[in-house]
N, C-alpha and C positions, 0 to 999 in steps of 0.2 A: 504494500500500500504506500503510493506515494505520499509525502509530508512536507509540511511545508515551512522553511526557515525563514523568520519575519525578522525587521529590525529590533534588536530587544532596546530597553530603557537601560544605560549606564550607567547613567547619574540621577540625580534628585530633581538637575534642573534643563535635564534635556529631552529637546522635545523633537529635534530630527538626528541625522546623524550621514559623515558621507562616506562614503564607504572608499578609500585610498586605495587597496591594494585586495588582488584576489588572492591568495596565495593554497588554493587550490585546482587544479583545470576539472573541466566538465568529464564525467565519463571517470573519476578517480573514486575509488572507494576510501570511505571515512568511515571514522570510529567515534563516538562518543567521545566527549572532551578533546577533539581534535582543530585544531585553529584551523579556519578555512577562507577568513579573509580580516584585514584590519581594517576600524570604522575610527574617524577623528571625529568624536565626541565636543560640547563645550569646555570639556576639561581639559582632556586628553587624547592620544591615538591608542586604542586600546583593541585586542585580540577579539574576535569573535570565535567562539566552539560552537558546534555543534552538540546537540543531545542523542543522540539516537544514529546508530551505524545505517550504511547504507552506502547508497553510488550518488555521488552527485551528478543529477540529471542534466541541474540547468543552471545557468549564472544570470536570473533576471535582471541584474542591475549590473550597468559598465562604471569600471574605477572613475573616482570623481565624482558619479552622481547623488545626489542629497536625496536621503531618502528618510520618508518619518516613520516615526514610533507606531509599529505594528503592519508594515507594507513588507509587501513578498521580497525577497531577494534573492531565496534561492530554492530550487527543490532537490529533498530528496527519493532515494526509491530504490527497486530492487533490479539490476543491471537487465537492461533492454524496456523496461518500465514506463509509459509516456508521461510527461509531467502536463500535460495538456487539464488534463481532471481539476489540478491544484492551480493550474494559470488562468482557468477560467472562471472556480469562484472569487478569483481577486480582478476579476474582471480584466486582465493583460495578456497578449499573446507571446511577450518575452521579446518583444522586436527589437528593446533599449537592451539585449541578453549582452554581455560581459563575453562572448564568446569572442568579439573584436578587440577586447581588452590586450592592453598591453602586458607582453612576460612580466612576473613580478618574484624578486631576489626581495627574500625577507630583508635580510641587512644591505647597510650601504658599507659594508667594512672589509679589510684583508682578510683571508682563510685565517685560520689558527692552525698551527701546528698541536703535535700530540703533547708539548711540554707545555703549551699556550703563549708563546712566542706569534709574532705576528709572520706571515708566509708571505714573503715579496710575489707580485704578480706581475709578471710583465704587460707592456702594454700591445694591445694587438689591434688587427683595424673589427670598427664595429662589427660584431654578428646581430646578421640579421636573419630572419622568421620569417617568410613566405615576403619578403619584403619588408620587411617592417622592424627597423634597429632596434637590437634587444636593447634595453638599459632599466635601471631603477626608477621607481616613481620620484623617488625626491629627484634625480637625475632628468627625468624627464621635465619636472615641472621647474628648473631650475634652467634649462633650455630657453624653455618656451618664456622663462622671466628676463630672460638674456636675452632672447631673438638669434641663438645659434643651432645653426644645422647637426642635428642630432648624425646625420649622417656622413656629415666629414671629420668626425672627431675619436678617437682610436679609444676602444675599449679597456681597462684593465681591470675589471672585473672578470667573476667565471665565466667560462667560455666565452669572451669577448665585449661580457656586457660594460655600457656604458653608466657610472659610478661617479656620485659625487666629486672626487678627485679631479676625474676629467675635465668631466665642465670648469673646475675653478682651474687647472690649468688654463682651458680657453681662453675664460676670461683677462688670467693674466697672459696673454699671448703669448704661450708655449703649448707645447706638445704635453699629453699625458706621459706620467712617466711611474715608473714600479713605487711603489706606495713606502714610506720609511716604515720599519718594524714599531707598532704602537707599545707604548710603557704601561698598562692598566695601573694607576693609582690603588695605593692601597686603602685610601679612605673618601668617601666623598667630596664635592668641592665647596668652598665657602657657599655662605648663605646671601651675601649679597646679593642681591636685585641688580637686574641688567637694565639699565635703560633702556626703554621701548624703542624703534627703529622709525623714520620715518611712513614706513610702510609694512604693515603686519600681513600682506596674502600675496597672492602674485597678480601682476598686473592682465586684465584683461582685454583690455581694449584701450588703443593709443590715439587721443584727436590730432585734427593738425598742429593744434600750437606744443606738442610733445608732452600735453598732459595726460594723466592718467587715471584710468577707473579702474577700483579695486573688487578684487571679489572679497566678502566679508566671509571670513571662517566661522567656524559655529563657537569657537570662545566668544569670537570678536561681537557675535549674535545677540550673544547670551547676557554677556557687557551691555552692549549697547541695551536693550531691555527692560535687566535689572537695576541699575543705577541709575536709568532714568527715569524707572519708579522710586525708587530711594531718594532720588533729588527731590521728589515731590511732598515727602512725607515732612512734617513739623519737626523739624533740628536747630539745634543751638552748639556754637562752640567755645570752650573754653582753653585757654593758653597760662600755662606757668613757664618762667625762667627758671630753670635745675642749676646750681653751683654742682659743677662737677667734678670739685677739687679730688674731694674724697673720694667717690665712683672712679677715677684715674689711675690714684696711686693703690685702690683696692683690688681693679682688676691688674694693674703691672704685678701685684702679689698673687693672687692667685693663680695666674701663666706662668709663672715660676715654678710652681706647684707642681699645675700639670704637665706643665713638659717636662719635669722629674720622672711623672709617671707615666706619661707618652698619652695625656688625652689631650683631647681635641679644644682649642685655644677658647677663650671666654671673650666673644664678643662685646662693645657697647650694646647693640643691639639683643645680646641674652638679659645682660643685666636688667634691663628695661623691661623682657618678658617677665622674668621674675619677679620683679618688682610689681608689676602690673597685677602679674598672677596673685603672688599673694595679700596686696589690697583687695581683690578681688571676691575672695573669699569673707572680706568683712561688709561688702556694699552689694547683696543680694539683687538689689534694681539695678545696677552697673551687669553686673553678670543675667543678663534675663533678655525675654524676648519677645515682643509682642506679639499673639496669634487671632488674627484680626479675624479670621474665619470661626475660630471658638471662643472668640470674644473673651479671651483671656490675657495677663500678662502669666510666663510662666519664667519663675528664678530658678535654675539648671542647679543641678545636683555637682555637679561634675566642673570646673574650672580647667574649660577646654582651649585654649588659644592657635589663634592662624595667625599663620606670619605670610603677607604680601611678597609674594616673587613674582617678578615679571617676567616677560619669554616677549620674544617675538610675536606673539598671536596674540596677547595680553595678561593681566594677573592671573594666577593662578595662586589657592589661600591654605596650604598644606597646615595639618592643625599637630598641634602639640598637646596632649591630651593630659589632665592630670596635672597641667604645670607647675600646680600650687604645694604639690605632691614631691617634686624632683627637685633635685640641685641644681648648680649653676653647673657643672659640669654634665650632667647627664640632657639638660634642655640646650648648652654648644651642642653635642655629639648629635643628640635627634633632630637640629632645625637645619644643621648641614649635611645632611643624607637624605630628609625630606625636600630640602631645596634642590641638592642635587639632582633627585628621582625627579622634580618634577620639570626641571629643564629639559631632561633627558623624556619625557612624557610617559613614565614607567610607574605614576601613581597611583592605585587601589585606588578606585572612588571611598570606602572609606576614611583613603585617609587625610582629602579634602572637605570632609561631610561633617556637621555637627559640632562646628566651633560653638562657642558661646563669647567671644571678645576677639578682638584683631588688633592689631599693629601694622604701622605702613612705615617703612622706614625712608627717606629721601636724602638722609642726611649723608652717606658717601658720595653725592654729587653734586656737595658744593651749596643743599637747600639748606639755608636759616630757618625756616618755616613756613609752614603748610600747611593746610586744612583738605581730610580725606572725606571722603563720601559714605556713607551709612554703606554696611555690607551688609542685607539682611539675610536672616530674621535678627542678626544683632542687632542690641539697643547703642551700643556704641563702636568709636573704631580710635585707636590714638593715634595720632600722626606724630612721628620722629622726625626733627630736624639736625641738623649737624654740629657739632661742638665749634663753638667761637672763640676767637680771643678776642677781649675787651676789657678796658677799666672799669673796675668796680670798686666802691668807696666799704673798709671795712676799719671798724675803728675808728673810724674820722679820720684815717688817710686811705690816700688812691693807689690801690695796686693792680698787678694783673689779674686777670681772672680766666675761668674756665667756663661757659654756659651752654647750657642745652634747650632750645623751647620744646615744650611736649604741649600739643591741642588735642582736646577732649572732644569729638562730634558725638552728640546726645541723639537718639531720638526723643521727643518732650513727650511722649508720648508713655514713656516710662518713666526716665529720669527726671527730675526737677533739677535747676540752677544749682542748687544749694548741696542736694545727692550727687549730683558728677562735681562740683570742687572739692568736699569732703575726698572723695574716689582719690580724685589728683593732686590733693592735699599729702596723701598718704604715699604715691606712688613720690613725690615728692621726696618725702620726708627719709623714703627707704634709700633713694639713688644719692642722696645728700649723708646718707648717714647708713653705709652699706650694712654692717654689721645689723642692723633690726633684720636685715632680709633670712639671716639666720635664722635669729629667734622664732 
């Protein structure tokens, strides 16, 4: 009996999804839990399985196509099987079928060797398929963002496909050449936020005057959306200057520490989670979240924090769960493995799901400060700005100083004036006076 594999729901707050890569052909038998093609969700690019074995019959959607929550995209069945039965109650005859689809190479990366050394590939001239130059989907759409001929450009991927590398040799006007042996780090990469690019998707369509129209990706969708309900909602924001004398010389001690014992470096940006975190535990409407469909506020059990990373296609808010719970070393280690994971787009919707507070940090590039935008269902979100120098008068004389602004955005809808300065009163009081964050 033929069956039918629909787009499932990834996330919480998606509602289509495109399907980038097949990485099954028609006519292949599968097994339960076996990936059969990749979907870039508003989160992320995440694997799609299969439930149930079977022959894949049919590839009704071609790579690229946006397809929503619950529409066919592929059938299964039992080898020589017609999927015509399952194409008709979804009312489609499969003409948009993926069987046109371009070859798709899971990775864009070198073979690995048996010791996991990276295996040089040389470069060869493109293979092509009934016509048609093999390469990678990022390969290909990185082409077509370039305006270069996929087919005068040498392959060095397997069996000839065309590979990331390639093209940016293009671009820099050279030839592809055998790929350097890659070093896999042994720990994740900082947590730093990238600044957004002037262009988050690939360009579609060029006017005369060489301007350009973008296609919007489904983060960018998703953004766009929610924040401009969140804009609309009743917010107020608040700002304190933080003396970050103490915060300075507390975290140069504790890096000490841990590169003693080989972990992972203590951010400005943890301290402030921590800090946040556990004020947060004493200001139940600061931790809370309005649920406007059951006409409740609800104060979360759990003091869950997200931390803002950007990527090219927009934030992405990986959460730190428990934060009020962990050390300053243990919330370094999990916010730069989570940052990592999610540049690399290799994030369990989990473990974007079910913050209860945020933080945006802008202060590595140079912002004094800033006001973020409600994330919901959070009732708040703090914006980090960067450390300053400036005189400050202490004693009745003028010295230097250390300062940091932190802004509070409220929904009023929870918070009152009075409940988010109390909140930042304390977040205050910790980053000024590290040793409470102990206690």
């Amino acid at each position: 009996m033929a069956i039918a594999v629909e787009m499932p729901k990834m996330s919480d707050t998606m509602e289509e999804g495109v399907l980038v890569a097949w990485l099954a052909e028609e006519g292949a038998s599968v097994s339960a839990g076996d990936v059969i093609a990749q979907v870039e969700t508003d989160k992320a690019t995440m694997d799609l399985e299969v439930y149930d074995d079977g022959v894949l019959l049919k590839r009704v959607v071609g790579e690229g196509d946006s397809v929503p929550i619950g529409a066919l995209i592929a059938v299964l069945g039992s080898e020589g099987e017609s999927p015509d039965a399952i194409l008709g109650q979804y009312g489609g005859d499969g003409a948009s079928s993926a069987s046109e689809a371009t070859d798709v190479a899971p990775v864009d990366a070198p073979e690995a060797s048996g010791d996991g050394a990276a295996t040089e590939v040389p470069p060869a001239a493109p293979s092509t398929d009934g016509g048609r130059v093999k390469a990678s989907p990022l390969a290909r759409r990185m082409a077509e963002e370039a305006g270069l001929d996929l087919a005068s450009i040498a392959g060095s991927g397997p069996d000839g496909r065309v590979v990331k590398r390639d093209i940016e040799a293009a671009q820099a006007g050279g030839t592809s050449s055998a790929p350097t042996p890659v070093e896999v780090p042994a720990a994740a990469p900082t947590p730093a936020p990238v600044p957004a690019p002037s262009s988050a998707v690939a360009p579609v369509a060029a006017t005369t005057d060489a301007s350009q129209d973008l296609r919007i990706t489904q983060m960018r969708k998703t953004i766009t959306r929610r924040l401009g309900q969140s804009f609309l909602l009743p917010h107020f924001y608040l700002t304190v200057d933080v003396d970050m004398t103490a915060a300075i010389a507390f975290r140069a001690e504790i890096n000490a520490l841990t590169e003693k014992q080989g972990l992972a470096k203590v951010s400005f940006n943890d301290l402030v989670t921590k800090a946040a975190a556990s004020a947060l535990g004493r200001h139940p409407y600061v931790n809370a979240s309005y649920l406007e469909d059951e006409g409740v506020i609800r104060q979360h059990a759990g003091v869950h924090v997200a931390i803002a990373v950007a990527m090219p296609e927009g934030l992405i808010t990986p959460v730190v769960r428990d934060a009020d719970r962990k050390g300053l070393a243990a919330i370094a280690a999990e916010t730069r493995e989570l940052a990592g994971r999610a540049r690399d787009g290799k994030l369990d919707p989990s473990e974007y799901a079910g913050s209860t507070f945020t933080t945006s940090n802008l202060g590595m590039f140079g912002i004094s400060e800033f006001t973020a935008i409600l994330n919901p269902p959070n009732a708040c979100i703090l914006a980090i700005g960067g450390i300053r120098d400036e005189p400050v008068v202490k004693d009745g004389a003028v010295v230097p100083g250390k300062r940091m602004a932190l802004t509070l955005t409220c929904d009023h809808r929870v918070v009152d004036g009075a409940t988010g300065a109390a909140f930042l009163g304390d977040v205050q009081a910790m980053l000024e006076n590290p040793s409470l964050m102990l206690v």
